[in-house]
C-alpha positions in Angstrom: 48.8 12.7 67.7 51.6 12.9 69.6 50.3 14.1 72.6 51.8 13.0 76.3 48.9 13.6 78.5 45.0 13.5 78.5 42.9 16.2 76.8 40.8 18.3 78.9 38.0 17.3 76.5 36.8 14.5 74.3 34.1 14.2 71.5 31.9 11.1 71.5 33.8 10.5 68.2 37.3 10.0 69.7 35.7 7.9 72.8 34.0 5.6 70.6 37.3 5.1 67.7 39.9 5.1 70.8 38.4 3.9 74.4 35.8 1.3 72.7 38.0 -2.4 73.6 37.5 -5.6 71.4 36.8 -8.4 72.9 40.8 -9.8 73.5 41.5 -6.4 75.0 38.2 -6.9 77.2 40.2 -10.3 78.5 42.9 -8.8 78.9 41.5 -6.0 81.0 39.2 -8.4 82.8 42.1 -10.0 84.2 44.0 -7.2 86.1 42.8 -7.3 89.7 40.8 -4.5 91.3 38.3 -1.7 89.5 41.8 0.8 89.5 44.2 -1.5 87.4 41.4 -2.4 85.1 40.9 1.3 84.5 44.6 2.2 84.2 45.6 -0.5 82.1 42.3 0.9 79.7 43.4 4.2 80.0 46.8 3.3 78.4 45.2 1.3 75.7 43.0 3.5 74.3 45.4 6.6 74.9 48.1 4.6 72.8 46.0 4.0 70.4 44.6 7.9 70.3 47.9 9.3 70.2 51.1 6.6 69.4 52.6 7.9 73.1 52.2 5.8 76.0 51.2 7.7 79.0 53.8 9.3 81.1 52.0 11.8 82.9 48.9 11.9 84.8 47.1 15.3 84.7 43.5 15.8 85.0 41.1 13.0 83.6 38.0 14.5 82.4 35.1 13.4 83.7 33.3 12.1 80.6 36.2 9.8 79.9 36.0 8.4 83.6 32.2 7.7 83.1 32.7 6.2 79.4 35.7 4.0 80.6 33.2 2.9 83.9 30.2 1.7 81.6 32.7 0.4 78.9 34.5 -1.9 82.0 31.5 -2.6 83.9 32.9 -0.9 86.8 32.0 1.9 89.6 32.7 5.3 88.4 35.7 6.7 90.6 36.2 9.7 92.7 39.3 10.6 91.7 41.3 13.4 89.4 44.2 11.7 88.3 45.9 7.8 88.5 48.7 9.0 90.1 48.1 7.1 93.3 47.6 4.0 91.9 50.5 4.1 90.0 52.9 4.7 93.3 55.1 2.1 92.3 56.6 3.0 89.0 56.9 -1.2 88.2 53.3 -1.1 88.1 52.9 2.0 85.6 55.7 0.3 83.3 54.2 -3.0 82.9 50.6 -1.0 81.8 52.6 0.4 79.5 54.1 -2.9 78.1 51.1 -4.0 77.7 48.9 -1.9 75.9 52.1 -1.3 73.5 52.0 -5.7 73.0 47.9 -5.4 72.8 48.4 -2.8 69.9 51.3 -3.9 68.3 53.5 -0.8 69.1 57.0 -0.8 69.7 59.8 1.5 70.0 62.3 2.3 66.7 65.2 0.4 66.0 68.8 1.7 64.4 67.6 0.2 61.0 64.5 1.6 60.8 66.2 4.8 61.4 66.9 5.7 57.4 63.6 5.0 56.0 61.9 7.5 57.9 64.7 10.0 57.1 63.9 8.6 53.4 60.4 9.5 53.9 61.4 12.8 55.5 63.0 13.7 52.8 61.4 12.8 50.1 58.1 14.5 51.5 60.6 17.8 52.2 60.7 18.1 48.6 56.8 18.8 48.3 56.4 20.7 51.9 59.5 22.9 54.0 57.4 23.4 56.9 58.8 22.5 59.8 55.7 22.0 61.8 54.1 20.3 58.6 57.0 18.0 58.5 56.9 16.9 62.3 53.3 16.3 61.5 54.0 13.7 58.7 56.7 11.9 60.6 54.1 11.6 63.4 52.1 10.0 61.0 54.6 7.9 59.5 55.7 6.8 62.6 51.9 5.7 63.9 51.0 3.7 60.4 54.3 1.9 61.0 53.2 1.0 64.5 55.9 2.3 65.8 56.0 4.4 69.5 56.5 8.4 68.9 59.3 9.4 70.8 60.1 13.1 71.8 59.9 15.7 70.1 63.3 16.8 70.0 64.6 14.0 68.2 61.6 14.3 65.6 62.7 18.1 64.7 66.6 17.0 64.9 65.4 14.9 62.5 63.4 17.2 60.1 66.2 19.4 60.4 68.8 16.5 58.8 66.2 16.2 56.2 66.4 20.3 55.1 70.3 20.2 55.4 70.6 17.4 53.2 67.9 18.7 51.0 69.7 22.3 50.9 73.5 20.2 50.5 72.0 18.1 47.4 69.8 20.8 46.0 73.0 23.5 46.0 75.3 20.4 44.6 72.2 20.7 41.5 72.6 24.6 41.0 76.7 24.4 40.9 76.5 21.8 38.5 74.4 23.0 35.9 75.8 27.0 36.6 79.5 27.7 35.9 81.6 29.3 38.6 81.9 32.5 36.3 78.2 32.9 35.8 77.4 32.0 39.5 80.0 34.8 41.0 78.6 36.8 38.0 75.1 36.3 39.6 76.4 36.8 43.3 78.5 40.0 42.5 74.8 41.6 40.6 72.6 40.7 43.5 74.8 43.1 45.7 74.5 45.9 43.2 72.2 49.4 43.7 70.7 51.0 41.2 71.1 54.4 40.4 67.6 55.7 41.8 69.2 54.3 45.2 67.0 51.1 45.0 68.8 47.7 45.6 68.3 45.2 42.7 66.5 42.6 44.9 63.8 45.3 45.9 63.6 45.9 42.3 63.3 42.5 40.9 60.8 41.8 43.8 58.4 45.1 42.8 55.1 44.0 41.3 53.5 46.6 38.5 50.5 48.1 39.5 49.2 48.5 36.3 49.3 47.7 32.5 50.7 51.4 31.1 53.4 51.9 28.8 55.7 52.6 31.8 54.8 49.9 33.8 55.9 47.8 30.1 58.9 49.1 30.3 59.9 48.6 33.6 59.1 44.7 33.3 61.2 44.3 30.2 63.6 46.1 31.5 64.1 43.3 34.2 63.8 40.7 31.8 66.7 41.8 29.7 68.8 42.5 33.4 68.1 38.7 34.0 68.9 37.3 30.5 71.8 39.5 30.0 73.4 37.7 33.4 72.8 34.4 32.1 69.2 33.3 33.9 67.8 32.5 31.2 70.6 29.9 30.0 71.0 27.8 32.8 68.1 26.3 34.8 69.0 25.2 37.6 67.3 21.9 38.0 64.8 22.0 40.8 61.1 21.9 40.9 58.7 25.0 41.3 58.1 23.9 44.8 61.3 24.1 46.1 61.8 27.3 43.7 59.1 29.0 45.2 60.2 28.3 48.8 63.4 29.4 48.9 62.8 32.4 46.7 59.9 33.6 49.7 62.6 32.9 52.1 65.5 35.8 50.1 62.7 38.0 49.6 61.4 37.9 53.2 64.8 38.8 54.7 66.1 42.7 53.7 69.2 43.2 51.3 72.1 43.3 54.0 70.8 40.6 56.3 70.5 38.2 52.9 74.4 39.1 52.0 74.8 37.7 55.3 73.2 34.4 55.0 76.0 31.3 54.9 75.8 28.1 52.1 74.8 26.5 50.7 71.8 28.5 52.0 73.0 31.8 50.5 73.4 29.5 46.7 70.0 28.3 46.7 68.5 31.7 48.0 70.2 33.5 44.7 69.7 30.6 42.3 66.0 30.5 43.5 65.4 34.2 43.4 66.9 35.0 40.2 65.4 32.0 38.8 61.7 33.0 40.0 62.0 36.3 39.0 62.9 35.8 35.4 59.7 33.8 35.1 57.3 35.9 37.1 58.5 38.7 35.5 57.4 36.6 31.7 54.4 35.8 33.0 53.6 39.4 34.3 54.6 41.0 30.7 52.7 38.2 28.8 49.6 39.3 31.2 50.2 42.8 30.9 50.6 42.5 27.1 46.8 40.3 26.9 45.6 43.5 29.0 46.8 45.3 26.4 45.6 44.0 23.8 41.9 43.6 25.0 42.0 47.6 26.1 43.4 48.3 22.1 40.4 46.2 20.6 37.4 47.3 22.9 39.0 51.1 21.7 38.5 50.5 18.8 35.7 48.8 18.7 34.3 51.9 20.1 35.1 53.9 17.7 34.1 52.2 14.5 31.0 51.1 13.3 30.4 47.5 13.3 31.0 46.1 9.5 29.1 43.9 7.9 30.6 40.3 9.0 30.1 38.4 5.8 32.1 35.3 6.7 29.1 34.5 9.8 26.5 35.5 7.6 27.6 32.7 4.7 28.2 30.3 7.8 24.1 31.0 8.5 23.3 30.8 5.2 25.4 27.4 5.0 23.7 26.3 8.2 20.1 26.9 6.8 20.9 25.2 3.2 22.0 22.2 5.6 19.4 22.1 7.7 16.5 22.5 4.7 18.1 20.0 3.0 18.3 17.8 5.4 14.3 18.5 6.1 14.0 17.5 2.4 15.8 14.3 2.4 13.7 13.4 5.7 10.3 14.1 4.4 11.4 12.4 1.0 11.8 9.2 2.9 9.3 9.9 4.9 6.6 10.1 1.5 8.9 6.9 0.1 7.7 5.0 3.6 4.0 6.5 3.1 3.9 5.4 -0.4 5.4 1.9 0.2 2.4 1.4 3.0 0.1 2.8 0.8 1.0 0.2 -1.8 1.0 -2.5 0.8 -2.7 -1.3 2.0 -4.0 -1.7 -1.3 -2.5 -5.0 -2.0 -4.3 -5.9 0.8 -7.4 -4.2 0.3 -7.5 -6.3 -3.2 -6.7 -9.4 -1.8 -9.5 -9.1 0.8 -11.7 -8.0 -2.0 -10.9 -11.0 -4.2 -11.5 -13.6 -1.2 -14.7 -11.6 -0.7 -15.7 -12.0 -4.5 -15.2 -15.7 -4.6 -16.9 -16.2 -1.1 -20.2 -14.4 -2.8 -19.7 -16.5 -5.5 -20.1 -19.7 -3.4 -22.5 -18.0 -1.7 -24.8 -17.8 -5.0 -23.7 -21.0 -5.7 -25.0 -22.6 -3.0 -27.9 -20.2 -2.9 -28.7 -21.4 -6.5 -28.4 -25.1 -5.7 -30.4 -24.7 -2.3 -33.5 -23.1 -4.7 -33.5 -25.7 -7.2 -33.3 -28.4 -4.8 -36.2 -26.2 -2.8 -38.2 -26.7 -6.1 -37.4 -30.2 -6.6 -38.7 -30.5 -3.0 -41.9 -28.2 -3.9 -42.6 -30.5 -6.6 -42.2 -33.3 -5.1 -44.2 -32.2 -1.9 -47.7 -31.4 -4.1 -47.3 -34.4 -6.2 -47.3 -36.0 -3.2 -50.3 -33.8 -2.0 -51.8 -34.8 -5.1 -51.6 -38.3 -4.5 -52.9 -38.2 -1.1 -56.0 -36.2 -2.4 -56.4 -39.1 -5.2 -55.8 -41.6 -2.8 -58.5 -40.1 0.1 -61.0 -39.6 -3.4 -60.2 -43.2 -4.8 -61.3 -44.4 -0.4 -64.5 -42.1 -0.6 -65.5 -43.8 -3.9 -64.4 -47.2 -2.8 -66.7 -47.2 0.4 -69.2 -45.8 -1.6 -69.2 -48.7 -3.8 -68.7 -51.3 -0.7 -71.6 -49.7 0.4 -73.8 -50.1 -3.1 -72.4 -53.5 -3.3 -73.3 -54.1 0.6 -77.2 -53.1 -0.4 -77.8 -54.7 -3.6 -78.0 -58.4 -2.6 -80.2 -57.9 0.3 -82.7 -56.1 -2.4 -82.2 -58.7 -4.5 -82.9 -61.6 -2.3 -86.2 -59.7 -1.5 -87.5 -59.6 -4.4 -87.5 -63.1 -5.0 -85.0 -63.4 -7.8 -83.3 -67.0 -9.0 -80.2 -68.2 -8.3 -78.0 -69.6 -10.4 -76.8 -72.7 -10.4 -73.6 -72.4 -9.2 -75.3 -70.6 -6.5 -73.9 -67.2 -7.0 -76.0 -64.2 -8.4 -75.5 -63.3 -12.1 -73.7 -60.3 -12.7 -75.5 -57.1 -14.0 -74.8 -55.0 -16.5 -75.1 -51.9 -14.4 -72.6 -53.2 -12.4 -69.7 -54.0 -14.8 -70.3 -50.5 -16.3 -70.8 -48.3 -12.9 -67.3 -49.8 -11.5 -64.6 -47.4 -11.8 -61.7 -48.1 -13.8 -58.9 -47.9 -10.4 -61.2 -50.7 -8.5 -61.1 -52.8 -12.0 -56.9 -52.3 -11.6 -56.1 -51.3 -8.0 -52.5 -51.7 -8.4 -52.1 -49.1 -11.2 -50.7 -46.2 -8.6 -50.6 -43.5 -11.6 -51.2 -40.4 -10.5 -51.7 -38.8 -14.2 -48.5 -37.1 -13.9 -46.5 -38.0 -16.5 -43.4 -37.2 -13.9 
């Protein structure tokens, strides 16, 4: 981003975001005469687009954006290393450019639009004091806002507003909140040598190597330096960004060249410095004094013999009685649940048993009333048998005396017996007596069953 001519090479990635035309951009194209403009007017596009620049310069194309841009336009791949012959008449190479800035929507800063990228500027100058950072992000700003990136001269005149503003308003903040006594106070012990020859801002800036009793004392040492000029009474009201930066820039520079430095540069390096030191040098001691302590127990847990911890032991003991009691109260409800079902089981058993008991009962019920009637039927059926056979005897005796009675007239006319009068044979006495009693009354049906 930011770039005025062509790179030498190009990932598919970058010719597919930036030299692949929608279809308006495609009419657009299509309507510039001749395979040359159509590929120039393309070219400014999609290098707008890549870099917020329009093109100025015409270096070396590379080959695989020549071929990309032919297929993408429909067009013969040229022979050719650059567009600067095209573009011969410099009214032709502006209006490209007027073009693909309309087509994209780009257009160059105004005066008013000026501040709010200072505003942005410095607002991102609190989190970041990189200069080449900072021209990054104005880049950026500048290509979300669709707005043309200009040179780059301008750019860093204006990142370098941003820091002298920032360095103004952020030294205002540390003479405000320091009095003028304390600050000269702080000034005049920054300039000071020790007695072992070793300026205070080496010796503020030293690091312990180790955790020892020396090293200790060295580090508070400093501390009560620091609080006994006042550091510790008056912050000076920035954040540990800006704290951090300018404190890397005092301690990169030596003692003399820094008591050279100008403001409000030379009040926020001092405010910074002292300021960081004080609470690196807390946090060192505070880490030096864990180190300690963890080297004193592991000592001495060496050297005696580990006791009996009672207070973990209870805590199991606790734990177990919990847990057991726990196991109790489960397999209590557990039994209660078992019991209930059991309960409910047997209910049921006994009310299957009952509805079995009363179906056997109607079972010998009807079994009782199906034999008696089977009796009654029994009966009935040989009485009836018995009849029959009474009946078929009372037929065989009946023919028998049809026949007797069929026979005896013929023997009696032979003989030559009388008549009587009325013409009719006189009744015997063998007959009346030899007739059985069911022919004298053949409408008496009794069987001799008194039934």
């Amino acid at each position: 981003m930011g770039a005025r001519e062509v790179p030498r090479e190009l990932s598919s990635f970058e010719l597919q975001t930036f030299f692949t035309y929608s279809h308006a951009e495609h009419e657009l194209i299509g309507r510039r005469r001749g395979s040359m403009m159509k590929l120039g007017l393309a070219l400014h596009i999609g290098f707008l687009r890549m870099t917020g620049c329009p093109l100025n310069a015409f270096g070396i194309l590379p080959p695989v954006l020549l071929r990309h841009l032919a297929i993408e336009l429909d067009i013969d791949t040229p022979d050719l290393a650059s567009l600067r012959a095209p573009y011969a008449r410099g009214r032709t190479l502006s209006d490209h450019q007027l073009l693909a800035c309309q087509t994209l929507g780009f257009r160059w800063m105004v005066a008013h639009q000026r501040p709010a990228l200072v505003r942005a500027l410095r607002d991102e100058v609190l989190r970041c004091g990189d200069r080449e950072r900072l021209l990054s992000y104005a880049r950026q700003w500048l290509y979300q806002h669709r707005l043309i990136i200009f040179h780059e001269r301008a750019l860093r005149s204006l990142v370098a507003s941003a820091l002298t503003e920032l360095e103004a308003s952020a030294a205002a903040s540390i003479h405000s909140t320091v009095p003028p006594s304390t600050w000269r106070r702080w000034v005049a012990a920054m300039e000071q040598v020790r007695p072992d020859g070793q300026h205070i801002q080496n010796w503020l800036w030293a690091v312990p190597a180790k955790h020892s009793t020396r090293q200790f004392s060295q580090v508070l040492e400093r501390i009560e330096w620091l609080v006994g000029i006042g550091v510790a009474c008056h912050p000076i009201g920035l954040n540990d960004v800006l704290v951090r930066r300018f404190t890397h820039r005092l301690a990169a520079r030596s003692p003399s060249l820094s008591a050279r430095i100008k403001e409000p540069a030379r009040t926020l390096d001092v405010g910074c410095f002292l300021r960081y030191c004080l609470l690196t040098a807390t946090d060192q001691l505070i880490l030096m004094f864990q180190r300690r302590v963890a080297d004193l127990w592991r000592q001495s847990a060496d050297g005696v013999t580990a006791p009996v911890d009672w207070a973990a032991q209870y805590r199991q003991l606790l734990d177990e009685l919990a847990s057991l009691n726990s196991e109790l109260t489960q397999a209590r409800h557990e039994a209660r649940e078992a019991a209930v079902a059991q309960a409910e089981g047997r209910a049921r058993l006994e009310a299957q048993a009952a509805a079995l008991a009363d179906r056997l009962a109607a079972a010998e019920q009807a079994q009782q009333r199906t034999t008696s009637e089977l009796d009654t039927v029994q009966a009935e059926v040989a009485a009836a048998q018995r009849r029959a056979e009474r009946a078929e005897a009372e037929a065989a005796l009946a023919r028998q005396l049809l026949a007797q009675l069929r026979v005896a007239p013929r023997e009696r006319d032979g003989a030559g017996g009388r008549r009587r009068k009325g013409g009719g044979p006189a009744p015997t006495t063998n007959q009346g007596a030899d007739t059985p009693a069911a022919l004298l009354n053949p409408n008496d049906g009794n069987d001799g069953n008194e039934n």
